[in-house]
C-alpha positions as CSV (number, residue, x, y, z in Angstrom):
1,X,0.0,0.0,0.0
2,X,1.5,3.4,-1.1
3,X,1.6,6.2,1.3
4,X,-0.5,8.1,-0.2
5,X,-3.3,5.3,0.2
6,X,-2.7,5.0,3.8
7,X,-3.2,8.7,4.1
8,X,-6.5,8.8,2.6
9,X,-7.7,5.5,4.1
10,X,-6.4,7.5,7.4
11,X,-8.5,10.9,6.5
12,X,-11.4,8.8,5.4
13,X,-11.2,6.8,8.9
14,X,-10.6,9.7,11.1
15,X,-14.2,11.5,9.1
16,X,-16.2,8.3,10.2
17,X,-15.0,8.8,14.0
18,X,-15.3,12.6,14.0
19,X,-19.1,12.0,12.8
20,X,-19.9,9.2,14.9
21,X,-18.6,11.0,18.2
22,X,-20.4,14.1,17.2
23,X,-24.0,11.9,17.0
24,X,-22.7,10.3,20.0
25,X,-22.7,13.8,21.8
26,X,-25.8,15.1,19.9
27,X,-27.9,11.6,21.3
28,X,-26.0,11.6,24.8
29,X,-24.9,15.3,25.8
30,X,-24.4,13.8,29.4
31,X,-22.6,10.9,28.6
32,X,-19.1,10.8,29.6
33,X,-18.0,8.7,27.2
34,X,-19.7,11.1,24.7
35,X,-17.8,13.9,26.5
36,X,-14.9,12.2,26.1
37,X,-14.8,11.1,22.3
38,X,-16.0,15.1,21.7
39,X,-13.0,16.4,24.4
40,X,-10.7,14.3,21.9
41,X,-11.7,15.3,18.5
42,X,-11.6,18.9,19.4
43,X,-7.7,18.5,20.6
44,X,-7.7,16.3,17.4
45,X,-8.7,19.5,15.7
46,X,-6.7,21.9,17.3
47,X,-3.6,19.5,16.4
48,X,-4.8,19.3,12.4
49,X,-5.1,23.5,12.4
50,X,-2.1,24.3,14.4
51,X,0.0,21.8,11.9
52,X,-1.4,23.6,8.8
53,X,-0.6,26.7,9.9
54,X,2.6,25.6,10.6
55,X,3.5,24.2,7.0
56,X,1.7,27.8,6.0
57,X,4.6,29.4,8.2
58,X,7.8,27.4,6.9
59,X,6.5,27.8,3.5
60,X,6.3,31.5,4.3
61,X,9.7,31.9,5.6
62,X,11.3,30.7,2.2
63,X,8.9,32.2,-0.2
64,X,10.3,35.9,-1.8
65,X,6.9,37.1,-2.1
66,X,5.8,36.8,1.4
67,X,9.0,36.8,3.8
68,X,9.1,39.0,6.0
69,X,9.1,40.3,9.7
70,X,6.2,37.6,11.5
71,X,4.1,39.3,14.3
72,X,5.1,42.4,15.8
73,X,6.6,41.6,19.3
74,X,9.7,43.3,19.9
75,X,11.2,39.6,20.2
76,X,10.1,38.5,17.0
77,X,11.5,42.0,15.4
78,X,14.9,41.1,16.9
79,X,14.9,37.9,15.2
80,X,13.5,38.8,11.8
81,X,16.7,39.5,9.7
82,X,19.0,36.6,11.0
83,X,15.7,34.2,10.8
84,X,15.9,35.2,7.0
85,X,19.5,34.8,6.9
86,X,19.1,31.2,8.1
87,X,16.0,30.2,5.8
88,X,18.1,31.2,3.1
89,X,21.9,29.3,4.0
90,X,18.8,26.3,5.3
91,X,18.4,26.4,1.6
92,X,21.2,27.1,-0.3
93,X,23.0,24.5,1.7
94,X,20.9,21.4,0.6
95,X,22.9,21.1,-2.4
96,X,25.8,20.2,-0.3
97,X,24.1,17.2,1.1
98,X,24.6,13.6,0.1
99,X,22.4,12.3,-3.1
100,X,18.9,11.3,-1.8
101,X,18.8,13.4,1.6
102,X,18.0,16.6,0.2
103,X,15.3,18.3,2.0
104,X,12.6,19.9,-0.3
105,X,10.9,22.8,1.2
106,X,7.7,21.6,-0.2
107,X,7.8,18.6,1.6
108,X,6.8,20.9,4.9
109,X,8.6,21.5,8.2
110,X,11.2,19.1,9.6
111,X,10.8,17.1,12.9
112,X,13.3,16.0,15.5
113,X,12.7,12.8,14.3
114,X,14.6,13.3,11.2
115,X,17.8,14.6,13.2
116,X,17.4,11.8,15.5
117,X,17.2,9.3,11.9
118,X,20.4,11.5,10.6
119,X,22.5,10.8,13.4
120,X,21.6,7.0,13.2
121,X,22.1,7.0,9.8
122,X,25.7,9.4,10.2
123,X,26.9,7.0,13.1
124,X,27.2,3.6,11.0
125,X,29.3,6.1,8.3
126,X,31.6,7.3,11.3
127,X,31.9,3.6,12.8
128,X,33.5,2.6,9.1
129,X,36.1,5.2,9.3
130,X,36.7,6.0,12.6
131,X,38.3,3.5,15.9
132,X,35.0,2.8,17.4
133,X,35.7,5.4,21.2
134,X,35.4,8.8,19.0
135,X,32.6,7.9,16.7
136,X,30.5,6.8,19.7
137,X,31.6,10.0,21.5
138,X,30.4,11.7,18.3
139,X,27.0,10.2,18.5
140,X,26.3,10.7,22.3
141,X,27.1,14.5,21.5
142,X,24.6,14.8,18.8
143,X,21.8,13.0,20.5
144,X,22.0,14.8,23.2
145,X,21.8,18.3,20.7
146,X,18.5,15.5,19.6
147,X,17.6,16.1,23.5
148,X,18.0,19.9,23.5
149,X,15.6,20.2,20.6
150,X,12.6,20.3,22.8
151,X,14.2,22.7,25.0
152,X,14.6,25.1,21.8
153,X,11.0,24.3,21.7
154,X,10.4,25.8,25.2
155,X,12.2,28.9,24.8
156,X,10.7,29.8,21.4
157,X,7.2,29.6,23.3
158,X,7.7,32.7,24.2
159,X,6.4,34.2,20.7
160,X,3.1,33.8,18.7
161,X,4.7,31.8,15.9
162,X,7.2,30.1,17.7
163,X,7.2,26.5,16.3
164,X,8.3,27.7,13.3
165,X,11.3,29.0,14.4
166,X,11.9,25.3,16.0
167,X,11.3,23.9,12.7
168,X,14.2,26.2,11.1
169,X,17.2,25.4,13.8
170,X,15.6,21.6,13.6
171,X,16.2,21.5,10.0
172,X,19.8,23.1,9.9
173,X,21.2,20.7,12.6
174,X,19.5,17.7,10.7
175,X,21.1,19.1,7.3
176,X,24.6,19.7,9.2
177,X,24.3,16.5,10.4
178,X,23.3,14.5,6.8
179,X,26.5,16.7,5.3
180,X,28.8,15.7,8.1
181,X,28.0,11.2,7.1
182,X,31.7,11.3,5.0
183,X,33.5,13.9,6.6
184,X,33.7,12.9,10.5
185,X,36.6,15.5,10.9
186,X,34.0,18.0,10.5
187,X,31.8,16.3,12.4
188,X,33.9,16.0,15.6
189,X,34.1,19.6,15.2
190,X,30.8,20.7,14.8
191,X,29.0,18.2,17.3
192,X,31.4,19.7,19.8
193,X,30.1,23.2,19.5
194,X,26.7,22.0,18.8
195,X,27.3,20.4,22.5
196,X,28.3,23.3,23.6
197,X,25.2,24.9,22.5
198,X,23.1,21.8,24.2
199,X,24.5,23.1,27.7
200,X,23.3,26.7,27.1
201,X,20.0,25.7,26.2
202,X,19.2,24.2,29.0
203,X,20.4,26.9,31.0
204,X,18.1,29.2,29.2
205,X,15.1,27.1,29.6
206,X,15.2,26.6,33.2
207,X,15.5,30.2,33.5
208,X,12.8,31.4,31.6
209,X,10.4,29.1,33.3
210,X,11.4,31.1,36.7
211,X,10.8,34.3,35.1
212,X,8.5,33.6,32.2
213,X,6.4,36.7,32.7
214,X,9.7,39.0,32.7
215,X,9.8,41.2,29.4
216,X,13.5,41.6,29.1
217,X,14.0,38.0,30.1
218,X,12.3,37.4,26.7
219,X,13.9,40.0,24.5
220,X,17.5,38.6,25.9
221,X,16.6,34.9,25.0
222,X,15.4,36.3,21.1
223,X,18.7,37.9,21.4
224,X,20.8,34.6,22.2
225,X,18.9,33.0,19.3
226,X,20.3,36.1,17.1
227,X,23.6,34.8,17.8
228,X,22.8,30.9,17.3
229,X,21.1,31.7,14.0
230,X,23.9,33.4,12.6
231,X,26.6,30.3,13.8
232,X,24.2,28.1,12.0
233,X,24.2,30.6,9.1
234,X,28.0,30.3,9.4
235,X,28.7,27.1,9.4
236,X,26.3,26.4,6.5
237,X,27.5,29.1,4.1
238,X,31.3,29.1,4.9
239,X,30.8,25.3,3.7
240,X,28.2,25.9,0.2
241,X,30.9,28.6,-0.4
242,X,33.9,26.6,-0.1
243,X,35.0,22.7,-1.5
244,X,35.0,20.5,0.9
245,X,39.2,20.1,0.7
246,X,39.1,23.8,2.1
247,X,36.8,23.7,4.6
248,X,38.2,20.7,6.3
249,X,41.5,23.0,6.4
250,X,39.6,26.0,8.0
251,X,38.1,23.8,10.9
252,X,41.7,23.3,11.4
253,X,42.3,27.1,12.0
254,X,40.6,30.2,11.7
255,X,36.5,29.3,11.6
256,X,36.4,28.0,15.3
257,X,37.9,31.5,16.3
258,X,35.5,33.7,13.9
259,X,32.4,31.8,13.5
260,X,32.6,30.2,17.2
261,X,34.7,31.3,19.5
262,X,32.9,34.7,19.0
263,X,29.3,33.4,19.0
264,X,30.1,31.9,22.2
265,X,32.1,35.3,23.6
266,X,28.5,36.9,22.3
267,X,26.5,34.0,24.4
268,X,28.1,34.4,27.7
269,X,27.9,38.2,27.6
270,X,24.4,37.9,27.1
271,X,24.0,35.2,29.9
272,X,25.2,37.0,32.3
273,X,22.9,40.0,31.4
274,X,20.5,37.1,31.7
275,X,21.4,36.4,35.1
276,X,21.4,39.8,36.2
277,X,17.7,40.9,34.5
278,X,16.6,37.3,37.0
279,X,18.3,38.4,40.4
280,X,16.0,41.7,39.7
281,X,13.1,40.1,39.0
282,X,13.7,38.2,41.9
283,X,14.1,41.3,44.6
284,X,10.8,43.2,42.6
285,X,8.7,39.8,43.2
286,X,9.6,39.5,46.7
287,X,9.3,43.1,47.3
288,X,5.5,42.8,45.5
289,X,4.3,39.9,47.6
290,X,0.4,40.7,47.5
291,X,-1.1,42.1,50.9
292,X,-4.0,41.0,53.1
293,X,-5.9,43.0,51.2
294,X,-4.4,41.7,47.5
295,X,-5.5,38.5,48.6
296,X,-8.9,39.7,49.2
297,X,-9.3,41.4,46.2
298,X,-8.4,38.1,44.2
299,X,-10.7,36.2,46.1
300,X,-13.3,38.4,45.4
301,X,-12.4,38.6,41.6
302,X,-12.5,35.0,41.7
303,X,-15.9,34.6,43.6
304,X,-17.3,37.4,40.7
305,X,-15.5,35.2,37.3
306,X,-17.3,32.1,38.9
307,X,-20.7,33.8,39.2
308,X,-19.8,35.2,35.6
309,X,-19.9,31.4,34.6
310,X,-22.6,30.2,35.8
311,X,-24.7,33.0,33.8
312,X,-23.1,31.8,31.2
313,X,-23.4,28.4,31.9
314,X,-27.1,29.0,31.7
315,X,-27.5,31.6,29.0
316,X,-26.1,28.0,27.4
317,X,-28.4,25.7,28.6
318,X,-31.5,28.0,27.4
319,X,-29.6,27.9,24.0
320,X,-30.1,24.5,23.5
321,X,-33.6,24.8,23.2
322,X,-32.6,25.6,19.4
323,X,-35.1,26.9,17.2
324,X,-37.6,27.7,19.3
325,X,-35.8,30.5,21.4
326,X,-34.1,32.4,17.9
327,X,-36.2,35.4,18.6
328,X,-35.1,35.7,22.4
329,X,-31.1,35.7,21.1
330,X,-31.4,38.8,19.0
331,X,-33.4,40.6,21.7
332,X,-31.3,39.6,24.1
333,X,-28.1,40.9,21.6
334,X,-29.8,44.0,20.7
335,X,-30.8,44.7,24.3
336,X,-26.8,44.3,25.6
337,X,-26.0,46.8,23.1
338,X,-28.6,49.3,24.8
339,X,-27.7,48.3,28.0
340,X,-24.1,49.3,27.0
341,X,-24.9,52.3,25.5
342,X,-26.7,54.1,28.1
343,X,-24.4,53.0,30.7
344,X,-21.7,54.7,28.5
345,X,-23.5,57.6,28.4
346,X,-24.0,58.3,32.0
347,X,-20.2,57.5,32.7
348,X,-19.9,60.8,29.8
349,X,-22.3,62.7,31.7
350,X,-20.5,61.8,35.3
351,X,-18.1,64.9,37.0
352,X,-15.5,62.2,36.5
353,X,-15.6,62.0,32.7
354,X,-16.3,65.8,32.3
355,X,-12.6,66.5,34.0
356,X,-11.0,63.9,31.6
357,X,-8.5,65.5,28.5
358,X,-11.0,65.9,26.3
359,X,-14.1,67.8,27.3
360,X,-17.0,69.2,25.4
361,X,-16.7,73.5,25.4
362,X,-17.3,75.8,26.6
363,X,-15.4,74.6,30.1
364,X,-12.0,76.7,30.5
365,X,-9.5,75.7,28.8
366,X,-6.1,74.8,30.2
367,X,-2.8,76.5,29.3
368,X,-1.3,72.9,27.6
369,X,-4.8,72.5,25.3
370,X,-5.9,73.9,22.7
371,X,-9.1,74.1,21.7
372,X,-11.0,72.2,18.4
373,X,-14.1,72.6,16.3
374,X,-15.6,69.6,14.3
375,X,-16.3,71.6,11.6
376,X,-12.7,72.6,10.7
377,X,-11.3,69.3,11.5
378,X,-13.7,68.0,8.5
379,X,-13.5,70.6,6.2
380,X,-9.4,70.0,6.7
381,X,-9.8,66.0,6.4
382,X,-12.3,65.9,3.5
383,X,-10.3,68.7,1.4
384,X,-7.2,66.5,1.7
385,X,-8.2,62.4,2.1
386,X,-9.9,60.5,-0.7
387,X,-12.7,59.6,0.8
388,X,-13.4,55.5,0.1
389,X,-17.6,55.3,1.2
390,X,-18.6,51.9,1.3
391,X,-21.9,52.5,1.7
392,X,-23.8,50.8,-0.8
393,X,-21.6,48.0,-0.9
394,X,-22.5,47.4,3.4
395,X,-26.4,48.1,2.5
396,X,-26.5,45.3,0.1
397,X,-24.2,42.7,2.2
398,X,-27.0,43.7,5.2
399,X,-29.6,42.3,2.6
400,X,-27.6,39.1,1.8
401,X,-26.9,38.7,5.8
402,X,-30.7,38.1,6.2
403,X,-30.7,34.2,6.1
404,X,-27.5,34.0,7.8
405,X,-26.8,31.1,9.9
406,X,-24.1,31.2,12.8
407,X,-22.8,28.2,14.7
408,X,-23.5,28.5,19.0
409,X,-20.4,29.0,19.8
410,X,-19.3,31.4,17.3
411,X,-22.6,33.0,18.3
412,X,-21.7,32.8,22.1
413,X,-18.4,34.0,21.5
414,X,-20.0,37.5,20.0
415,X,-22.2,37.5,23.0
416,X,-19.5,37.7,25.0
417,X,-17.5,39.9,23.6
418,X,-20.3,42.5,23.3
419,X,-21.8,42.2,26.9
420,X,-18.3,42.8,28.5
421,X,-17.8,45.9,30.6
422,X,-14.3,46.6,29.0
423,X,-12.8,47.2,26.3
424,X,-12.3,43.7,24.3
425,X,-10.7,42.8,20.8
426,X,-11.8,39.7,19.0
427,X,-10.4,38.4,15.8
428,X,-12.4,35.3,14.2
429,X,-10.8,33.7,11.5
430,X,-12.5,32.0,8.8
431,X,-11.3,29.5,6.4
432,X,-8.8,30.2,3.8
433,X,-10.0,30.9,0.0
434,X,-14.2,31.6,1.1
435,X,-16.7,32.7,-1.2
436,X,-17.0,36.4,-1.6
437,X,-18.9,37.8,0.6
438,X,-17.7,35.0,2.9
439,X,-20.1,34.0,6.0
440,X,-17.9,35.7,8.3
441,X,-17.9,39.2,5.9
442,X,-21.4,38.6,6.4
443,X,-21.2,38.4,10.0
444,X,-19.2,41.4,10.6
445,X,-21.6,43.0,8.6
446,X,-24.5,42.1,10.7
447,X,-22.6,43.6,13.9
448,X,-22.1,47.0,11.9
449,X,-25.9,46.7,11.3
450,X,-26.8,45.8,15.0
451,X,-25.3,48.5,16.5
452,X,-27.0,50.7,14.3
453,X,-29.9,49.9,15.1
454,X,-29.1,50.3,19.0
455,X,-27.3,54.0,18.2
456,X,-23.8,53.0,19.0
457,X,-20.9,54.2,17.2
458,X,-19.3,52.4,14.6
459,X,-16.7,52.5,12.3
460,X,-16.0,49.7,9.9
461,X,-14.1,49.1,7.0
462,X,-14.4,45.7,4.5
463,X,-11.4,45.2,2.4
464,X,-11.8,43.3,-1.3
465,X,-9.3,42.5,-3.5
466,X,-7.3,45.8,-5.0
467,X,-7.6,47.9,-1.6
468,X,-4.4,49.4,-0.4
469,X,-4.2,50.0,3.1
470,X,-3.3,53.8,2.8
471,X,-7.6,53.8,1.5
472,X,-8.3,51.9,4.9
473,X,-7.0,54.3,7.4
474,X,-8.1,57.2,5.3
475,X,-12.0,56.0,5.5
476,X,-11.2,55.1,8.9
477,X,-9.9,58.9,10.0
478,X,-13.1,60.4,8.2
479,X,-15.4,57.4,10.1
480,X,-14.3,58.8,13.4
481,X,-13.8,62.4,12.5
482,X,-17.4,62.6,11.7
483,X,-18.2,61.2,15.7
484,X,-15.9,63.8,17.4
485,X,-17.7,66.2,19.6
486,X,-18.3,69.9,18.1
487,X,-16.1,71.7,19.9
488,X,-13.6,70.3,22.6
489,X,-10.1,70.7,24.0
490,X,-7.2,68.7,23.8
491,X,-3.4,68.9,24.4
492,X,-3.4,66.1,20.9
493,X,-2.5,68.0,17.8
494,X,-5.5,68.4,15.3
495,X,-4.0,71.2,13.3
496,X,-4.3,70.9,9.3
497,X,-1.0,70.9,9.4
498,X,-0.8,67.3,10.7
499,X,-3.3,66.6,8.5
500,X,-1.2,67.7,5.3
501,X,1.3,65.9,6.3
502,X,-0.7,63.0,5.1
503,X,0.7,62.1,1.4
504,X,-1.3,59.6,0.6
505,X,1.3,57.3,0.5
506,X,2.6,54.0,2.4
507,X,5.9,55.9,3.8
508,X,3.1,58.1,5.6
509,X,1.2,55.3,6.8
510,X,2.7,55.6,10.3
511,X,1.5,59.0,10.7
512,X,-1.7,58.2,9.5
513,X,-2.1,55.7,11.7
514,X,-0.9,57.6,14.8
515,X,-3.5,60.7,14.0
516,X,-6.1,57.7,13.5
517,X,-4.8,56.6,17.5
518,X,-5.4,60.2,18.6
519,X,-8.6,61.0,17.3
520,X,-9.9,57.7,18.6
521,X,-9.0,59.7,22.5
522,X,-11.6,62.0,21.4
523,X,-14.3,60.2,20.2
524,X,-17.2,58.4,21.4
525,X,-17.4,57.1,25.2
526,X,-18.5,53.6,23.0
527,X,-17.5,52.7,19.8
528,X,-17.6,49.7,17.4
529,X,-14.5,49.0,15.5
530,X,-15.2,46.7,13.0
531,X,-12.6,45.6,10.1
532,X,-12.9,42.5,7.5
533,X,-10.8,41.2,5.3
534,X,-7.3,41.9,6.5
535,X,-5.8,39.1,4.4
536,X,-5.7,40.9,1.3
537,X,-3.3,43.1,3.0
538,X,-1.3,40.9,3.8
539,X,1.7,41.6,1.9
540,X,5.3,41.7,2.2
541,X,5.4,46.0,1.6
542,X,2.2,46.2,4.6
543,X,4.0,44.2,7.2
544,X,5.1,46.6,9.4
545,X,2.1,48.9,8.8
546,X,-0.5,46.5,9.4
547,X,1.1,45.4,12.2
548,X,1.5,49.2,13.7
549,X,-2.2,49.6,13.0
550,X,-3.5,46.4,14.9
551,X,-1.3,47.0,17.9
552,X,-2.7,50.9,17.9
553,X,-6.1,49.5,17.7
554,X,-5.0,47.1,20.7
555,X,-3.4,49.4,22.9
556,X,-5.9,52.0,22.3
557,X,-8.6,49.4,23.8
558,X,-6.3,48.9,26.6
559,X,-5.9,52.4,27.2
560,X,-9.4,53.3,26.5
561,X,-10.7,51.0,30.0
562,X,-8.7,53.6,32.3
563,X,-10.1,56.5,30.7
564,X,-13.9,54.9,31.6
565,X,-14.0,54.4,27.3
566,X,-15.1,51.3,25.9
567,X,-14.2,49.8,22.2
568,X,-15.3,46.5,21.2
569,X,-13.3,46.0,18.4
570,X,-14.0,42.9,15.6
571,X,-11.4,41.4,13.2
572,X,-13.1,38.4,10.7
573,X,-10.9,37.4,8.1
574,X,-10.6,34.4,5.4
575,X,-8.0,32.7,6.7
576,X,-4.4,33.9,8.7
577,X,-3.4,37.5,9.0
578,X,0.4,37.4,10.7
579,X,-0.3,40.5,12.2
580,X,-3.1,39.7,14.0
581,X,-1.3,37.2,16.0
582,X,-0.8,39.3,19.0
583,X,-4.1,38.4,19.7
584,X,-4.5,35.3,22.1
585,X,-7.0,32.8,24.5
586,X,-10.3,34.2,24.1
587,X,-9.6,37.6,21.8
588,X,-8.9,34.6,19.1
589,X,-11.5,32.1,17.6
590,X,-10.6,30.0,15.0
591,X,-14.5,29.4,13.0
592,X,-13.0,26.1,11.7
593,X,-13.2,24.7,15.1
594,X,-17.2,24.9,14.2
595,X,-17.7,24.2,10.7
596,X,-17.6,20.8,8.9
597,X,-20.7,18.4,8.5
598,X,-20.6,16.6,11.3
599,X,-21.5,19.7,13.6
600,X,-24.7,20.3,12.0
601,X,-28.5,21.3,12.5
602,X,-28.6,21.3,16.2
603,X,-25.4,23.7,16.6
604,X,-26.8,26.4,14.5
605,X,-28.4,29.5,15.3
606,X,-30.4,31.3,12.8
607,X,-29.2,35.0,13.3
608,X,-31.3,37.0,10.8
609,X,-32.7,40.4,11.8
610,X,-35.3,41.8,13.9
């Protein structure tokens, strides 16, 4: 049986299961058995998504069109040019290896297993030409670099896409490995600094599980990796470069003192920076040691989230009614967005929101403000952005999202998301290569449309195929110009001149998206931020921009909470956006978690509108 057989017989198999413990569940929600078999085809799931996106993410790191800097943590910016350095020696150097162990991109990301195979396979070479004490020393050293894999794993947990990064440092020490089989000079050589290596990784693990929440801890360990990408970089491209008669000559004298020595010097200086950042983490923890009343305050917190659960836990239960309570969901969706609304209004109306930065006239101003009419700030935006309306386009999506149909716990997610008392960002990813409008452009749309019909504020933008992001943030600016307060005061600049400063162009994105930031701090008490279809701009030339925009949008929301603001802002996209990865646990929902036939007429609310 070819391989290919076994993998369908094995898709086809694992379909027939998924079904039958869905039925299971669906005939026997309180069996545990059924529990179970449902407990394990979710995780089976979650293992299935998380390995596609994966080979999405190796695929990305070697493909010209769409490299570039993943995520925008501060780690993963640290790591982003010697992570393409290495992608591109990873594959540059395969033509170096012995006929038939070639790794072929295409073929997806590489495992420990295959290092663990190479070094089986390299040993038996070594055995043949070396006295039997230093091959076996050779082989303990490399299995135990095998062992230090998963502590690579570990450390590179600390960022949103980290497996990927396991995948490239797994696949250059099994390619090292597979070129080292007929030269065991070279392989003494390099299995002692790759032991070496093995030591410090540890060290760095244990570490970082002591201080795992420390910032700087994590920005040193991307830093470390920095300097073990570019020895693997170095020991791959010094040897595609050179013939192999050379390269045996230079292990003999200057490459351990350039390309090792010196990545090592590097790896201690940063160690003991290391060390330092974790005896001051120490002395702030101990000196932070929550009080009596800390410890009351959590309890109570806790006492609050558990009573928050068992409303949910029932809002639930009433759900699977089905059909028959449809009409009570939208009321009850419309009537949280009321609920919200006029809360949000008498926190504006409070003394305590009145002495906030930005306050409607004609209070005093204060020597550091200035002072802003609407109706300038328009005139100013509309004379100089080209204004994108998507009006018509929304109004007829509205229509088609009549007869939409939304899985529960999509549908439960929104509900939570929308009754919270804080600010809250939620990004719900659909599948990859949807129809157009997809079912989640749909969905979005029927938000935008909700809260319209409740009076909140909402600006929303839906991006097709063509937009450029520079007409995104422009519609967005005049969205939330048009929802600042007539006259106010604020120490922000709103001058035309910041305004014409805006060229229309990508190098000005940055500013644009700054000014976007600002105005948002003087805007509604509520507001809807709702944005579909970031995928499209997800390009090489909008990585850093888009990224920029969805951490403002983030922080904003964060910031927004201690100014008693609210935004609920909604991401729905077909397929992954790298930028949006910052968002994790429950500001993430992956809709394929809820599609597929097996999950069918029972799981399905009937949204439509009221």
């Amino acid at each position: 049986m070819s391989k290919q057989s076994r993998d369908d017989d094995l898709f086809e198999a694992k379909g027939v299961i998924r079904k039958f413990s869905w039925k299971t569940y669906a005939e026997n929600p309180d069996d545990e058995l059924a529990k179970s078999l449902v407990a394990a085809e979710a995780l089976d799931r979650q293992d299935e998504k998380d390995e596609a996106m994966l080979g999405e993410q190796w695929r990305q790191l070697f493909d010209p069109a769409t490299s570039k800097a993943f995520g925008g943590s501060r780690e993963e910016i640290l790591l982003a040019s010697s992570t393409d350095e290495l992608a591109k020696a990873y594959k540059a150097f395969q033509k170096c290896l012995p006929k038939g162990h070639e790794a072929r991109i295409e073929d997806g990301p590489p495992r420990i297993k295959s290092v663990v195979e190479a070094v089986a396979t390299a040993d038996s070479t070594w055995k043949k030409n070396r006295e039997s004490t230093k091959a076996g020393r050779m082989k303990t050293l490399f299995s135990k670099v095998c062992s230090s894999l998963n502590g690579h794993k570990d450390l590179f947990a600390i960022l949103p896409s980290g497996d990927k990064y396991v995948c490239l440092v797994t696949g250059s020490v099994s390619s090292i490995v597979k070129a080292t089989v007929n030269h065991d000079k070279i392989a003494e050589g390099v299995s002692n600094a790759l032991d070496d290596l093995s030591d410090d990784v540890q060290y760095w693990q244990k570490t970082l599980e002591v201080y795992e929440d420390d910032t700087l801890m994590k920005e040193y360990v991307a830093k470390l990796y920095v300097v073990v990408f570019k020895f693997l970089v170095g020991i791959m491209t010094k040897w595609s470069k050179s013939s192999v008669a050379r390269f045996l000559r230079s292990f003999d004298s200057s490459f351990f003192d350039e390309e090792i020595q010196q990545k090592k010097t590097n790896i201690r200086d940063l160690e003991h920076r290391l060390e330092r950042q974790g005896s001051l983490a120490m002395k702030s923890s101990v000196k932070e040691a929550p009080s009596k009343e800390d410890i009351a305050k959590i309890v109570s917190e806790s006492q609050e989230k558990f009573q928050m659960q068992l409303t949910i836990k029932a809002e639930q239960l009433k759900r699977e009614l089905g059909w028959t309570v449809r009409n009570t969901l939208q009321e009850e969706f419309l009537n949280t967005l009321w609920v919200q609304r006029d809360e949000l209004l008498l926190v504006a109306d409070s003394p305590l929101a009145r002495s906030r930065e930005v306050s409607p006239m004609p209070d005093p101003p204060k020597e550091t403000d200035n002072v802003y009419r609407k109706q300038q700030i328009e005139m100013t935006a509309h004379r100089l952005l080209q204004r994108n309306t998507q009006q018509k386009h929304v109004h007829t999506m509205v229509a088609q999202a009549e007869e939409l149909s939304v899985h529960i716990g999509i549908f439960d997610r929104i509900q939570q998301w929308n009754a919270s008392k804080t600010s809250q960002c939620l990004w719900i990813q659909g599948p990859f290569q949807a129809s157009t409008p997809s079912h989640y452009t749909l969905l979005n749309t029927y938000v935008l449309a909700t809260a319209g019909k409740a009076s909140i504020p909402a600006i929303s933008y839906f991006c097709e195929l063509g937009t450029d992001m520079v007409k995104m943030v422009y519609s967005l600016i005049l969205q939330i110009v048009a929802l600042i307060p007539d006259d106010f005061r604020s120490d922000l600049d709103f001058t035309s001149a910041r305004f014409d400063a805006l060229a229309g162009t990508t190098g000005s994105l940055s500013d644009a998206i700054r000014l976007f930031k600002d105005l948002l701090s003087v805007g509604p008490y509520l507001l809807f931020i709702l944005i579909d279809g970031l995928q499209v701009l997800d390009t090489a030339s909008n990585a850093g921009p888009l990224t920029n925009f969805v951490q403002a949008v983030r922080d904003f929301g964060n910031e927004a909470s201690d100014r008693s603001r609210t935004v609920k802002t909604l991401f729905t996209t077909d397929g992954f956006v790298e930028a949006l990865t910052a968002l994790r646990g429950n500001q993430r929902l992956d809709a394929l978690d809820f599609t597929g036939e097996d999950i069918d007429f029972a799981d399905a609310v009937e949204v439509g509108f009221l």
